[in-house]
Each structure stands twice: as C-alpha cells, then as structure tokens.
mmCIF file of the N, C-alpha and C atoms, coordinates in Angstrom:
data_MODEL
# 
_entry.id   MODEL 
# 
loop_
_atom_site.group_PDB 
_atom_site.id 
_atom_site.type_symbol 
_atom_site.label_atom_id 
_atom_site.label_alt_id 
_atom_site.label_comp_id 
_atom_site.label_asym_id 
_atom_site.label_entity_id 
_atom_site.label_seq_id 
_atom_site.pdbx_PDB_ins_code 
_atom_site.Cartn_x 
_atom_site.Cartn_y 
_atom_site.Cartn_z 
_atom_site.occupancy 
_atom_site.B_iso_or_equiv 
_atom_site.pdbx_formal_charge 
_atom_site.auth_seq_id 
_atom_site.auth_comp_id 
_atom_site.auth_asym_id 
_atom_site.auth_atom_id 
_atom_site.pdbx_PDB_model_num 
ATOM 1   N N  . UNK A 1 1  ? 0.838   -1.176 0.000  1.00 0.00 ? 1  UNK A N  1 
ATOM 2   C CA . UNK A 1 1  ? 0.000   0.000  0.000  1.00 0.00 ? 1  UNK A CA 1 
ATOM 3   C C  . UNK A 1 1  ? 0.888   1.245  0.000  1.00 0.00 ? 1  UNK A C  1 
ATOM 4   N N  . UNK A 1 2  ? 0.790   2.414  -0.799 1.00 0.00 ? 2  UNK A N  1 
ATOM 5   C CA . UNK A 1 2  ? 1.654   3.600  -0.790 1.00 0.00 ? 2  UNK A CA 1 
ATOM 6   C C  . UNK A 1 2  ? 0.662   4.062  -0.263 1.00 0.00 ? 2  UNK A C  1 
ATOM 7   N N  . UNK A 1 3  ? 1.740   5.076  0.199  1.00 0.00 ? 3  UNK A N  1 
ATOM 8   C CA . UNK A 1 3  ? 1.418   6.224  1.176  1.00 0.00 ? 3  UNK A CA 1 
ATOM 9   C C  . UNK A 1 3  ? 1.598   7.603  0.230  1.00 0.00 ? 3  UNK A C  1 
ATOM 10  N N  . UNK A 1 4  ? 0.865   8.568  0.107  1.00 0.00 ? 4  UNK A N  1 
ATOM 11  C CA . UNK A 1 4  ? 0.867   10.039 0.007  1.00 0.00 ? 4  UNK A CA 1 
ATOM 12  C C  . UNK A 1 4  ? 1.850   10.465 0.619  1.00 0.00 ? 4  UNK A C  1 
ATOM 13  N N  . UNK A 1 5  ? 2.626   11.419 0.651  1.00 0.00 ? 5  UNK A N  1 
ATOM 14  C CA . UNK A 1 5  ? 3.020   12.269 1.553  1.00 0.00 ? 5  UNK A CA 1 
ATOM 15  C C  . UNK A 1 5  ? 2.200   13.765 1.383  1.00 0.00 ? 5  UNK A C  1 
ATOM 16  N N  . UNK A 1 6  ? 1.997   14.678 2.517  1.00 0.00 ? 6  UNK A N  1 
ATOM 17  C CA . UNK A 1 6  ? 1.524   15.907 2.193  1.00 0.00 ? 6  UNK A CA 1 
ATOM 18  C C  . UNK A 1 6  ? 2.390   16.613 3.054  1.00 0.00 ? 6  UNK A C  1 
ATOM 19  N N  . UNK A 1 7  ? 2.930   17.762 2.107  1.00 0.00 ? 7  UNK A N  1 
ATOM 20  C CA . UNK A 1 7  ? 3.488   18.832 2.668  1.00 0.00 ? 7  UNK A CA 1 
ATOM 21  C C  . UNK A 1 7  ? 2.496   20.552 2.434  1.00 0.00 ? 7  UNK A C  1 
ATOM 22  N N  . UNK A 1 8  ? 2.813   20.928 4.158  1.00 0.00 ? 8  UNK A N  1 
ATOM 23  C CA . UNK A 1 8  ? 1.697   22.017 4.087  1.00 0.00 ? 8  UNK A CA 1 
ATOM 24  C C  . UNK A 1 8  ? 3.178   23.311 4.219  1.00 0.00 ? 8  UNK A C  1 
ATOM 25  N N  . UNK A 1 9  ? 2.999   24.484 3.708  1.00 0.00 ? 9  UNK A N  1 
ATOM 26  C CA . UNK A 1 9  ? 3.542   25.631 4.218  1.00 0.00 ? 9  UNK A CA 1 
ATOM 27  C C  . UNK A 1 9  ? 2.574   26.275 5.399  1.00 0.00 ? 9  UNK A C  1 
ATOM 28  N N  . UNK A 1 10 ? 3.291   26.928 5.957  1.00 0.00 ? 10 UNK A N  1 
ATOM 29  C CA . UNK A 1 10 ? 2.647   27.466 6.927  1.00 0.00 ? 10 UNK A CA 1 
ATOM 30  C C  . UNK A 1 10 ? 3.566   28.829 7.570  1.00 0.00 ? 10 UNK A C  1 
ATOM 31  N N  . UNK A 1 11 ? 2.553   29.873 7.660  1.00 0.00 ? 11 UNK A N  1 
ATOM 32  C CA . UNK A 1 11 ? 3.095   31.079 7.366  1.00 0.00 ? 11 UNK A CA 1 
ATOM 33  C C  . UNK A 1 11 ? 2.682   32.197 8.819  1.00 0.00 ? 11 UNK A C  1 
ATOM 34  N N  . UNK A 1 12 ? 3.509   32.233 9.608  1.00 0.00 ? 12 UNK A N  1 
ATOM 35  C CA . UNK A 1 12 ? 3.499   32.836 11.184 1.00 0.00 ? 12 UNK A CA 1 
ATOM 36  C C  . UNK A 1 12 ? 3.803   34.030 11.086 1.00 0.00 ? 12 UNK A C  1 
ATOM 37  N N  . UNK A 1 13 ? 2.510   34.562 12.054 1.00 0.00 ? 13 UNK A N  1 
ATOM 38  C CA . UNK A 1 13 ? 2.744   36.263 12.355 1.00 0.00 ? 13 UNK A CA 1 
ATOM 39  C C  . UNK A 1 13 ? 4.058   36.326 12.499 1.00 0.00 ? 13 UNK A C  1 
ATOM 40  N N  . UNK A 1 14 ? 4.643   37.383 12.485 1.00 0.00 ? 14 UNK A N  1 
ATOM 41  C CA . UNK A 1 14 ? 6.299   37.622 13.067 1.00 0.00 ? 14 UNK A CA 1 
ATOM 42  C C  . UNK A 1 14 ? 6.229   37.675 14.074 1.00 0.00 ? 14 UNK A C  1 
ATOM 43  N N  . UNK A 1 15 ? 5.804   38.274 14.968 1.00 0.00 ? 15 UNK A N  1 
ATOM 44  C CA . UNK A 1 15 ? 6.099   38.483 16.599 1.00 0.00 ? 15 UNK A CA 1 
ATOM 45  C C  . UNK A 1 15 ? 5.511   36.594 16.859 1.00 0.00 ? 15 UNK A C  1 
ATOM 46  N N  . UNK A 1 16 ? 4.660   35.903 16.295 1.00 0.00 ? 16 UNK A N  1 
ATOM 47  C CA . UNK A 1 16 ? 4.648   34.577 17.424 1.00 0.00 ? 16 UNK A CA 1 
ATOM 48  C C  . UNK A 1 16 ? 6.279   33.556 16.172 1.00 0.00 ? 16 UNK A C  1 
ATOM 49  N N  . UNK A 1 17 ? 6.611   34.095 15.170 1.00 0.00 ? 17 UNK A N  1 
ATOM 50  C CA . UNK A 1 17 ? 7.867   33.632 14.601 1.00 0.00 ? 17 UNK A CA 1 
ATOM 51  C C  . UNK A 1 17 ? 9.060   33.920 15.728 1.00 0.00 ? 17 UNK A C  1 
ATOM 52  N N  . UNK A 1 18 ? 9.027   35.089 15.918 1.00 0.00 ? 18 UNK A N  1 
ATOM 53  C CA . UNK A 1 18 ? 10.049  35.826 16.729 1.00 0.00 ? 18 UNK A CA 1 
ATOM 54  C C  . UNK A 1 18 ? 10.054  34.729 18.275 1.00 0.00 ? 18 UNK A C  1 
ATOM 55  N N  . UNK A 1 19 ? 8.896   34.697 18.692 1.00 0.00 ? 19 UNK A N  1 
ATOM 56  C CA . UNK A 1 19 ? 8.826   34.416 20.420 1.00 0.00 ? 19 UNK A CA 1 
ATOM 57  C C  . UNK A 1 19 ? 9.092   32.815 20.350 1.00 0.00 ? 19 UNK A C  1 
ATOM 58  N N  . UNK A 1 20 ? 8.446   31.860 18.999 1.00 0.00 ? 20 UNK A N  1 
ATOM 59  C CA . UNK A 1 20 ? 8.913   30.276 18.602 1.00 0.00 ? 20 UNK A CA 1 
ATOM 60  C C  . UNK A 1 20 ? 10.386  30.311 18.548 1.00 0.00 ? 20 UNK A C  1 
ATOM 61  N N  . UNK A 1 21 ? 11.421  31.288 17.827 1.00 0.00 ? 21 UNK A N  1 
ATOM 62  C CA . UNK A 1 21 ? 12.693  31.069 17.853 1.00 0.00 ? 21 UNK A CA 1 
ATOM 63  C C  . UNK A 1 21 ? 13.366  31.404 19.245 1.00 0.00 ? 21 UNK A C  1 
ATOM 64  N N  . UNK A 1 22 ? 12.579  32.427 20.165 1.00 0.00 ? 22 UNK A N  1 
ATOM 65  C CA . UNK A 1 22 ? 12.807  32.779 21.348 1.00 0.00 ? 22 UNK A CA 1 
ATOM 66  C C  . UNK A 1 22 ? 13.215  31.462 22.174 1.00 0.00 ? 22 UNK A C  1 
ATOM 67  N N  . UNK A 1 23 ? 11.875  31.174 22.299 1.00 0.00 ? 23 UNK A N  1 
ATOM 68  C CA . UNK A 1 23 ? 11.728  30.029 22.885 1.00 0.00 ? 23 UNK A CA 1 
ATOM 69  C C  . UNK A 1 23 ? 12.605  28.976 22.703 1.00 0.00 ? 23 UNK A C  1 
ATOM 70  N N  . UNK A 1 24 ? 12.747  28.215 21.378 1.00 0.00 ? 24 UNK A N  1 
ATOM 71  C CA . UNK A 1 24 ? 13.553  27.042 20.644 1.00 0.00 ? 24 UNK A CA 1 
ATOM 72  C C  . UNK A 1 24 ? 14.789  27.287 20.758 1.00 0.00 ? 24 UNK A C  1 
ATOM 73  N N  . UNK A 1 25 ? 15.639  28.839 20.940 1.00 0.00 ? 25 UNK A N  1 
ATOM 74  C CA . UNK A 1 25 ? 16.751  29.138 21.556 1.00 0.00 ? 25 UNK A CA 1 
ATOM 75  C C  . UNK A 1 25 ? 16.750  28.740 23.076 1.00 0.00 ? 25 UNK A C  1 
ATOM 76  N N  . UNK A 1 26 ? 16.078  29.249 24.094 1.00 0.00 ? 26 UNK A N  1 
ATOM 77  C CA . UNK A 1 26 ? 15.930  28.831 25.428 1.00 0.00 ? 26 UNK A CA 1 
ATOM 78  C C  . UNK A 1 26 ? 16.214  27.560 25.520 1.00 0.00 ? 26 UNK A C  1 
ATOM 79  N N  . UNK A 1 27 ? 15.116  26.501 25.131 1.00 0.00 ? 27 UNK A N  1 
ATOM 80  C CA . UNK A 1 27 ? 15.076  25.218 25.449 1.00 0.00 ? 27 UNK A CA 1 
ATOM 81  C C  . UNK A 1 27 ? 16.251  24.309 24.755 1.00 0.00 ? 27 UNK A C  1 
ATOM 82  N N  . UNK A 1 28 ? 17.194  24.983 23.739 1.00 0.00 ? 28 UNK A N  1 
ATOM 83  C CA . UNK A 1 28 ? 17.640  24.459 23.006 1.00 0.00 ? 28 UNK A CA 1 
ATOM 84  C C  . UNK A 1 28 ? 17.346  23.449 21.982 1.00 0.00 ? 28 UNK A C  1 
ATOM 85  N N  . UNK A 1 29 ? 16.885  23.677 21.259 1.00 0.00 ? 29 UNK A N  1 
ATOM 86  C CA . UNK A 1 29 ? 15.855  22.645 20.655 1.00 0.00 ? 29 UNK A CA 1 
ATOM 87  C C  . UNK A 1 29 ? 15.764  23.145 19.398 1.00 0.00 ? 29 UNK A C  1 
ATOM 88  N N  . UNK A 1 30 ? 15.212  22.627 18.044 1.00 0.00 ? 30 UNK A N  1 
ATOM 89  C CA . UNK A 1 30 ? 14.987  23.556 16.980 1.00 0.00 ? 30 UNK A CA 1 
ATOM 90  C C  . UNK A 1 30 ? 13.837  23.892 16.834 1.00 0.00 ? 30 UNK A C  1 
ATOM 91  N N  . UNK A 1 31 ? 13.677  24.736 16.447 1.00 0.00 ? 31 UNK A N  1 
ATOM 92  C CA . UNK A 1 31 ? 12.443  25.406 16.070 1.00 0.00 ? 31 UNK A CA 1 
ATOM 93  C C  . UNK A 1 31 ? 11.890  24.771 15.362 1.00 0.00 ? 31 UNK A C  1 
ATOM 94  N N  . UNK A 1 32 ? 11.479  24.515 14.593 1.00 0.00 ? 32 UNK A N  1 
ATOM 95  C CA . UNK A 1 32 ? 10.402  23.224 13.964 1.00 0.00 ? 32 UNK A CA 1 
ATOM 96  C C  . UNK A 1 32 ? 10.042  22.292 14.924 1.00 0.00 ? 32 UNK A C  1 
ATOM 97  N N  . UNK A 1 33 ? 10.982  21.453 15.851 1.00 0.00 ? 33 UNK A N  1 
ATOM 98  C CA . UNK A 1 33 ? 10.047  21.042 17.235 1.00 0.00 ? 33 UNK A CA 1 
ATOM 99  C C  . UNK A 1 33 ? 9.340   21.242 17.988 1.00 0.00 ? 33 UNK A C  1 
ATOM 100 N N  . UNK A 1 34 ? 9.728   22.569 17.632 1.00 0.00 ? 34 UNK A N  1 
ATOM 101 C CA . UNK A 1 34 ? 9.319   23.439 18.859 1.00 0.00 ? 34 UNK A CA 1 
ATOM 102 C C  . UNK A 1 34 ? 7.988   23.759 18.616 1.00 0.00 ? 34 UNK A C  1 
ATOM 103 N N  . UNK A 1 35 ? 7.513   24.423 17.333 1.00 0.00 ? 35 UNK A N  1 
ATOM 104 C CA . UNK A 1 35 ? 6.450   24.597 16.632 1.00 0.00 ? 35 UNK A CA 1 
ATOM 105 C C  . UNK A 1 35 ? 5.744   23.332 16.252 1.00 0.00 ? 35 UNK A C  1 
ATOM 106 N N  . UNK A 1 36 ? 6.067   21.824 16.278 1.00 0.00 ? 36 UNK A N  1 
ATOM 107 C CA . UNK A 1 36 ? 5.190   20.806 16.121 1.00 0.00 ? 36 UNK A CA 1 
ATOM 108 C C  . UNK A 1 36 ? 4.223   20.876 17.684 1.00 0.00 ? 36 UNK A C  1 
ATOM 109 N N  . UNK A 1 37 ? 5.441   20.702 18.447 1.00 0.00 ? 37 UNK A N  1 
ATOM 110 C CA . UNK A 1 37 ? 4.602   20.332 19.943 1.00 0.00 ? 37 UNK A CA 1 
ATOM 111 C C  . UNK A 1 37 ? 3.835   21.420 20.115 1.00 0.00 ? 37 UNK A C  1 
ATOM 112 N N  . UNK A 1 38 ? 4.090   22.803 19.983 1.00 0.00 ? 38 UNK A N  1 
ATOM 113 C CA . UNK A 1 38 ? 2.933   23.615 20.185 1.00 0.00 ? 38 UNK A CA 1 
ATOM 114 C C  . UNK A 1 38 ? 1.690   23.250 19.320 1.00 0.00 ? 38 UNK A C  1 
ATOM 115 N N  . UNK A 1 39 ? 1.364   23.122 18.193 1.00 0.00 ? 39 UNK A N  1 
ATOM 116 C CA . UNK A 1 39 ? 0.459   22.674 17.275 1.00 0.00 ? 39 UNK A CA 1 
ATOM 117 C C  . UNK A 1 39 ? -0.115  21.763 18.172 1.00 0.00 ? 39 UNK A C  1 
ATOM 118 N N  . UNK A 1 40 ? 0.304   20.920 18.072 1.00 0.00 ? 40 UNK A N  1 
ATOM 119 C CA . UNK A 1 40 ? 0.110   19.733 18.854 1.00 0.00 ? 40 UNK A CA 1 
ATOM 120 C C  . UNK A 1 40 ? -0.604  19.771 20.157 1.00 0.00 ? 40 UNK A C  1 
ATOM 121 N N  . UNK A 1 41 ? -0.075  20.487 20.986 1.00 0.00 ? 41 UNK A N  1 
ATOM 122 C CA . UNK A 1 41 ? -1.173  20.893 22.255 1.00 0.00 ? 41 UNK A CA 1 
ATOM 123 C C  . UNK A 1 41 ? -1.935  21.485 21.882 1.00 0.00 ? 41 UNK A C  1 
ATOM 124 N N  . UNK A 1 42 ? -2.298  22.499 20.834 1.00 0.00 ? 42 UNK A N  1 
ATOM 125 C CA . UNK A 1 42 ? -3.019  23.626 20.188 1.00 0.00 ? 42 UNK A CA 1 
ATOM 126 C C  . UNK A 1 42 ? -4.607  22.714 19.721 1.00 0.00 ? 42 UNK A C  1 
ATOM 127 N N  . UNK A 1 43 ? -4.303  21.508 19.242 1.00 0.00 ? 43 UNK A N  1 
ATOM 128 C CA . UNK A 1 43 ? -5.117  21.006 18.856 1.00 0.00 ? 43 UNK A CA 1 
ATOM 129 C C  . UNK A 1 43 ? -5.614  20.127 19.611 1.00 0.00 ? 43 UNK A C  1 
ATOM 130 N N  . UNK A 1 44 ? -4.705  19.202 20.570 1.00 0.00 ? 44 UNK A N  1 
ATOM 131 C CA . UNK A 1 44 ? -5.195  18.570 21.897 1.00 0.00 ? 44 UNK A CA 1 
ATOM 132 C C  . UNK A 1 44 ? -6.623  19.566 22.548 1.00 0.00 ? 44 UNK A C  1 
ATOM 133 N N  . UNK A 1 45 ? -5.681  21.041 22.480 1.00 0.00 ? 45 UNK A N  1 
ATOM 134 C CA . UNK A 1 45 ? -6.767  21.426 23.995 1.00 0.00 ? 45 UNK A CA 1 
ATOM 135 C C  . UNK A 1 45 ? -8.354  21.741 22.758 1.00 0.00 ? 45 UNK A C  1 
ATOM 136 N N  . UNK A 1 46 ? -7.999  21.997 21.773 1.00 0.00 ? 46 UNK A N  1 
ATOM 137 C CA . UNK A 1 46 ? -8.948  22.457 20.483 1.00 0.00 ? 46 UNK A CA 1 
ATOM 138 C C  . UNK A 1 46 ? -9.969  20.971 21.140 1.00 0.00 ? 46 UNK A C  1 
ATOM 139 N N  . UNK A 1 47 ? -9.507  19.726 20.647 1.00 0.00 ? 47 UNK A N  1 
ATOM 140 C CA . UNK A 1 47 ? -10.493 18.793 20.815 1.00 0.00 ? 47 UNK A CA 1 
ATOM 141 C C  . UNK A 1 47 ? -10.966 18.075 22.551 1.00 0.00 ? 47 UNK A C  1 
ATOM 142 N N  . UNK A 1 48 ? -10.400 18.670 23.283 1.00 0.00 ? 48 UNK A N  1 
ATOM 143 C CA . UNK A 1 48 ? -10.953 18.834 23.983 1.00 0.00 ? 48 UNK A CA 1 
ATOM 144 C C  . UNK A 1 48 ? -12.242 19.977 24.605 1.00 0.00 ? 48 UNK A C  1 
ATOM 145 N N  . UNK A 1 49 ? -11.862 21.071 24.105 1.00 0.00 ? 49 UNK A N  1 
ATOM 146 C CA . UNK A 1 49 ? -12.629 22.276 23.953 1.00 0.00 ? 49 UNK A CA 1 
ATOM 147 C C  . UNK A 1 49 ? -14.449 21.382 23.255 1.00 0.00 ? 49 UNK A C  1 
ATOM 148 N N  . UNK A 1 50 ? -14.056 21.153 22.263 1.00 0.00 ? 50 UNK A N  1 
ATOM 149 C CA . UNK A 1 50 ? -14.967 20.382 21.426 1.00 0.00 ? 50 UNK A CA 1 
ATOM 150 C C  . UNK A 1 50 ? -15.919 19.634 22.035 1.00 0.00 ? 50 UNK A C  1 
ATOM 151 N N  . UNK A 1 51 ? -15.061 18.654 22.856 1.00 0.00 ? 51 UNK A N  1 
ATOM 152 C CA . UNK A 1 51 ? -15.400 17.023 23.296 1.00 0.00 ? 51 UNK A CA 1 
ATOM 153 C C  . UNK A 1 51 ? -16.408 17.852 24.804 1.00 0.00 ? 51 UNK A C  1 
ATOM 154 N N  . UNK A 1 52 ? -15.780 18.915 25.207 1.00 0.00 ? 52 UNK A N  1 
ATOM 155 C CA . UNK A 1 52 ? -16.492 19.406 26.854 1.00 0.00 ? 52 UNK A CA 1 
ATOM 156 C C  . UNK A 1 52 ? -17.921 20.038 25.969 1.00 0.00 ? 52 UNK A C  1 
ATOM 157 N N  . UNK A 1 53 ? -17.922 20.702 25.385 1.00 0.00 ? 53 UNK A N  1 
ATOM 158 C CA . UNK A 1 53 ? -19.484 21.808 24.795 1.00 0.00 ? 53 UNK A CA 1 
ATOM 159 C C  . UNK A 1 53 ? -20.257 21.015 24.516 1.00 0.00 ? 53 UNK A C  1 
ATOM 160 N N  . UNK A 1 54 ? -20.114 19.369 24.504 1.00 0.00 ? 54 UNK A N  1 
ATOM 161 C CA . UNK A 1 54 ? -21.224 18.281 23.959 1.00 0.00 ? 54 UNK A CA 1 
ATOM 162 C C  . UNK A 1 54 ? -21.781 18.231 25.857 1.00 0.00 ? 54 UNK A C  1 
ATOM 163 N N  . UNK A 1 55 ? -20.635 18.219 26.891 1.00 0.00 ? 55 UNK A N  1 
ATOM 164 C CA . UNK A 1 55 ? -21.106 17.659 27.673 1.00 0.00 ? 55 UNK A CA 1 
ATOM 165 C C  . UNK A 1 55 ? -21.801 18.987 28.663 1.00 0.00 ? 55 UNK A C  1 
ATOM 166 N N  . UNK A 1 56 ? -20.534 19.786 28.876 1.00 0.00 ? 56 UNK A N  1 
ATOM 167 C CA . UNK A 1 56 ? -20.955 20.478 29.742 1.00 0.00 ? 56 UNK A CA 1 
ATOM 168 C C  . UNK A 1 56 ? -20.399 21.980 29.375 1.00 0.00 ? 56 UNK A C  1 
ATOM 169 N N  . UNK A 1 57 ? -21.303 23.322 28.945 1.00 0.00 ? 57 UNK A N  1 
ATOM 170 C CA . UNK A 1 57 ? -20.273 24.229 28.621 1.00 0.00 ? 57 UNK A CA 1 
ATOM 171 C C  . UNK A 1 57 ? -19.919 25.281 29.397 1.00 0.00 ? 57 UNK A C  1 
ATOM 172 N N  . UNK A 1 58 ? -20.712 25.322 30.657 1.00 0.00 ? 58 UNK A N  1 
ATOM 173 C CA . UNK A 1 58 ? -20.384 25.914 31.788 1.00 0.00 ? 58 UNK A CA 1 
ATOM 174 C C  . UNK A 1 58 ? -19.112 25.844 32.476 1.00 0.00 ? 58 UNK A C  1 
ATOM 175 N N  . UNK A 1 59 ? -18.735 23.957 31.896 1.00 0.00 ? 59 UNK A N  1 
ATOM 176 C CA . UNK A 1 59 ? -17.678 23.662 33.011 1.00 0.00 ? 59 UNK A CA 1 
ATOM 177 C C  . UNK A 1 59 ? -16.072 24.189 32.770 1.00 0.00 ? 59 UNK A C  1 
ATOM 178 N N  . UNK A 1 60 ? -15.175 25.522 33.347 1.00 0.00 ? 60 UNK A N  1 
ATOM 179 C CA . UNK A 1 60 ? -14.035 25.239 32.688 1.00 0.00 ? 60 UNK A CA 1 
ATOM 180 C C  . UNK A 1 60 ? -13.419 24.576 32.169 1.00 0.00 ? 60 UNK A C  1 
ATOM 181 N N  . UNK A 1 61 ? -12.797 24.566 31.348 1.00 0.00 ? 61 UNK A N  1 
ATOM 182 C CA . UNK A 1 61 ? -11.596 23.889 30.452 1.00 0.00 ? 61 UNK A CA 1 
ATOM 183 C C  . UNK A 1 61 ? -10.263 23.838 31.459 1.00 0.00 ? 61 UNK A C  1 
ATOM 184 N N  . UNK A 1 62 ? -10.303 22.613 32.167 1.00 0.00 ? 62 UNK A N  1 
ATOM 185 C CA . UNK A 1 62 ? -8.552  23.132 32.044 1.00 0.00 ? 62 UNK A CA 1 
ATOM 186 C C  . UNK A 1 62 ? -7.139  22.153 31.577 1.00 0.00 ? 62 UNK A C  1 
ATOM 187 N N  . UNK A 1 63 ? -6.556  22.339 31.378 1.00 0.00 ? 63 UNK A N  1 
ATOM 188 C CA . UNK A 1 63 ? -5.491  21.602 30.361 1.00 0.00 ? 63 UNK A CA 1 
ATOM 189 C C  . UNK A 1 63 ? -3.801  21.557 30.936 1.00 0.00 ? 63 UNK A C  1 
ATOM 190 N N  . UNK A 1 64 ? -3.148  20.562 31.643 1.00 0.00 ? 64 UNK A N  1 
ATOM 191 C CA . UNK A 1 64 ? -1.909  20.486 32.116 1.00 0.00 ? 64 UNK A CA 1 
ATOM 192 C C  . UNK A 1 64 ? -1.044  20.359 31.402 1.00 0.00 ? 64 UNK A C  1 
ATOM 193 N N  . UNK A 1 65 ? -0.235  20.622 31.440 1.00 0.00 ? 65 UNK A N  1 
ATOM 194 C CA . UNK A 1 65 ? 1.085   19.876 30.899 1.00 0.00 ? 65 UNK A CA 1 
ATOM 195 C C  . UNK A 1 65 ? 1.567   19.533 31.599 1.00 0.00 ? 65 UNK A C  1 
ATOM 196 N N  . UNK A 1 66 ? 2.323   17.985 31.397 1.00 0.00 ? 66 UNK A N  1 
ATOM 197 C CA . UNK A 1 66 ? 3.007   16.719 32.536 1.00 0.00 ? 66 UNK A CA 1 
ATOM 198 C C  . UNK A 1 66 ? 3.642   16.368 31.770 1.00 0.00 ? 66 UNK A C  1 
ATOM 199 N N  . UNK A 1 67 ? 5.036   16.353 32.969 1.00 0.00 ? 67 UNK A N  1 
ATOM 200 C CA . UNK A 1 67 ? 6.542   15.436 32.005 1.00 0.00 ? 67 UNK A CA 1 
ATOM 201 C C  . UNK A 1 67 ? 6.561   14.699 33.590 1.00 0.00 ? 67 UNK A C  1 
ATOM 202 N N  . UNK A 1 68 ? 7.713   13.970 33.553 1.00 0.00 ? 68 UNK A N  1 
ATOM 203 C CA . UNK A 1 68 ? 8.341   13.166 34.975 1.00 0.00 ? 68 UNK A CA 1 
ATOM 204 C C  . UNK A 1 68 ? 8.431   13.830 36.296 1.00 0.00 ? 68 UNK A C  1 
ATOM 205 N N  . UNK A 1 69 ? 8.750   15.401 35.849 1.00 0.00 ? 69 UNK A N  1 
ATOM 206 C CA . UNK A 1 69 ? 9.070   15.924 37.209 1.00 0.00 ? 69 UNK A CA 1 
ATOM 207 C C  . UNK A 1 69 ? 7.851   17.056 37.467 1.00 0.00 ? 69 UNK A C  1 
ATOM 208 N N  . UNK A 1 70 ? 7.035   17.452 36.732 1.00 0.00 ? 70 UNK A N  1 
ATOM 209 C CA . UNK A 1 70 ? 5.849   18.490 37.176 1.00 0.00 ? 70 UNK A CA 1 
ATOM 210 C C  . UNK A 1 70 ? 4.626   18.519 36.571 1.00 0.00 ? 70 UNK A C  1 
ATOM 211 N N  . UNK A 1 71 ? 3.906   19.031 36.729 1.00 0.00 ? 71 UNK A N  1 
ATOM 212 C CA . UNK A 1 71 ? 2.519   18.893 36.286 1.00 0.00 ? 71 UNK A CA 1 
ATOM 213 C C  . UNK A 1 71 ? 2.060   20.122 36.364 1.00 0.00 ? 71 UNK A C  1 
ATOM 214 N N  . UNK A 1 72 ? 2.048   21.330 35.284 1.00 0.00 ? 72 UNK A N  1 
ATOM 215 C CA . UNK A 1 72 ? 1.644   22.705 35.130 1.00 0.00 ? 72 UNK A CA 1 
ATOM 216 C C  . UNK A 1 72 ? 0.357   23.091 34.344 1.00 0.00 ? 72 UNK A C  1 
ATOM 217 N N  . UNK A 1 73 ? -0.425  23.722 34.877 1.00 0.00 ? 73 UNK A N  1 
ATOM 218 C CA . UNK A 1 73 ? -1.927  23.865 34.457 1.00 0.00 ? 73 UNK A CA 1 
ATOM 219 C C  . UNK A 1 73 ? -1.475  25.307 33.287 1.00 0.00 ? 73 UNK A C  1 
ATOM 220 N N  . UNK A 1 74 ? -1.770  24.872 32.110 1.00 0.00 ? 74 UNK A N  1 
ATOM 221 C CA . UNK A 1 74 ? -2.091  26.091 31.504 1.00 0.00 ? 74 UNK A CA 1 
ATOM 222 C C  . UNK A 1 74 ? -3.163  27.113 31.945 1.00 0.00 ? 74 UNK A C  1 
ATOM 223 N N  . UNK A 1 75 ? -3.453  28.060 31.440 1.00 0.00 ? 75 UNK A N  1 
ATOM 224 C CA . UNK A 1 75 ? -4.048  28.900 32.014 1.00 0.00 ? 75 UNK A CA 1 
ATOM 225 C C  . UNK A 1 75 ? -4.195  29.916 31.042 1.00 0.00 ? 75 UNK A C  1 
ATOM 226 N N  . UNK A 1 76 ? -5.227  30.794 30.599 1.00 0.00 ? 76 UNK A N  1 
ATOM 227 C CA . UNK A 1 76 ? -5.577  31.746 29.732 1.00 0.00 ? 76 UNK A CA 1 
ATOM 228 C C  . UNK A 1 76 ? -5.839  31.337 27.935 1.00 0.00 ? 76 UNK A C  1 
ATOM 229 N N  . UNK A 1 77 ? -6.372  29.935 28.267 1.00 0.00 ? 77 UNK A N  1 
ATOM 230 C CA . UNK A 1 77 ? -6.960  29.272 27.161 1.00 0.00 ? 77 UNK A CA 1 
ATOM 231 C C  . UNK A 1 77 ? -8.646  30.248 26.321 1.00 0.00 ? 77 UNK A C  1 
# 
C-alpha cells in the first residue's frame, strides 16, 4: 500500500515567529520542534474544547502539561 506524503507551508505572524525562535533558543531545541509540539497541544486542547461543549459548557476547560518531574496547568486558554 503507498502512502501520500503531504506537505503544508505554513506562514506565522512575526512576533509569534520571533517568540517560537525565542523560545527554541531557550530550550535548546529547533524550532520546527518546537512549533510541532505547540500545534500539537493547540489542537489537543482544540479537541478537547470540542469534546467538553457536547457535555458540559459551563464547566471550565482546564489543560496540564506533565513530564516526569511536574505537572503545570495552563491557564488563559
């Protein structure tokens, strides 16, 4: 069975370009990682957002991030 590949461009305000390389400098990391995993939670908390308004839409949203050593609540979703 072949597979497709799809390649998307994708084209960032400057100031959140600027604050992704900010960042991907800090953590040391490259920027394209850096910008997957954000996507990536971006759309986590998106389908969760989704998955709560079926059940309950009163109820806050709230959304952690957890590695081995902490567990940090985002905040201003």
């Amino acid at each position: 069975m072949a597979t497709k590949e799809q390649w998307y461009e994708v084209r960032m305000d400057p100031k959140l370009d600027e604050d992704m390389g900010k960042l991907a400098e800090r953590l040391g990391k490259h920027r394209a990682e850096v910008f997957h995993r954000a996507m990536r939670l971006y759309i986590a908390v998106k389908n969760r957002q989704l998955d709560q308004e079926g059940k309950d839409p009163e109820s806050p949203l709230r959304v952690f991030l957890e590695d081995a050593h902490s567990k940090t609540e985002v905040t201003g979703l």
